[in-house]
C-alpha angles and dihedrals in degrees: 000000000000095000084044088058091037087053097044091050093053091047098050090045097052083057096047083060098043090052089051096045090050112092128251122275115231112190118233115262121234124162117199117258087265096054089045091051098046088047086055091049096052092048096055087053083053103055093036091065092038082062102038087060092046084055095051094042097248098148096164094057090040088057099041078068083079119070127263105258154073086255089066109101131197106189108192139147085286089063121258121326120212116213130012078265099069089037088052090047096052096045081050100098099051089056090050119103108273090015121131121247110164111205112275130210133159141224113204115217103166146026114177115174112213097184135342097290103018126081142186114214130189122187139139125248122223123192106183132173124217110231135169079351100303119094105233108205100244090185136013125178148130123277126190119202129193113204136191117183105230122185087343103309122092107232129184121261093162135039137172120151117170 
């Protein structure tokens, strides 16, 4: 009976340590059709005025779209950036007077929520210049965004455009 019991402790012991080791199970997010359609929604409202204040030079309100923090990134063809202060500082220049900013708009090609208040956003990003009365595309690429939703406003916590 004794080695019985022994036997039973250890065993339950050695599965008490297996089950804390294991890692920890995160069910799969998936958020109904209406939900991803309201999130995309919401995403292409979000771009749209983050042009709109690129295109009218406000650099201040095009940056508060990051997130306040050194976690935020900006990964670019300068290497990757660390805080909407070093992003601001780097877009500097092309607000500047006599700077060039060329006008910015967005397709969005991909929302993909990760979890309730995290998203995954892919888009391409378009600078064109109006000349002679036709806008010429100066610059065309990819961008991946990461997004939480913080106090009701999706920010940026990650950014690489190529």
């Amino acid at each position: 009976m004794r080695r019985r019991a022994a036997r039973f402790a250890r065993s339950t012991a050695g599965a008490l340590a297996l089950v804390a080791c294991a890692p920890a199970v995160v069910p799969h997010y998936d958020p109904s059709a209406s939900e991803r359609a309201r999130l995309h929604a919401e995403i292409i409202a979000m771009l749209a005025n983050s042009a709109a204040n690129w295109n009218r030079g406000d650099l201040d309100a095009f940056v508060a779209d990051y997130l306040p923090g050194a976690e935020t990134t900006y990964i670019g063809s300068r290497g990757v950036l660390r805080g909407p202060e070093a992003i601001r500082a780097a877009y500097a220049p092309r607000f500047a007077p006599g700077g060039v900013r060329d006008s910015l708009s967005f397709e969005l090609l991909d929302v993909d929520p990760l979890a309730p208040e995290v998203l995954n956003v892919i888009a391409t990003y378009i600078l064109a210049r109006h000349v002679n009365g036709r806008d010429s595309v100066t610059a065309r690429g990819p961008t991946s965004l990461v997004m939480r939703r913080v106090d009701g406003r999706w920010r940026i916590v990650h950014d690489h455009s190529s």
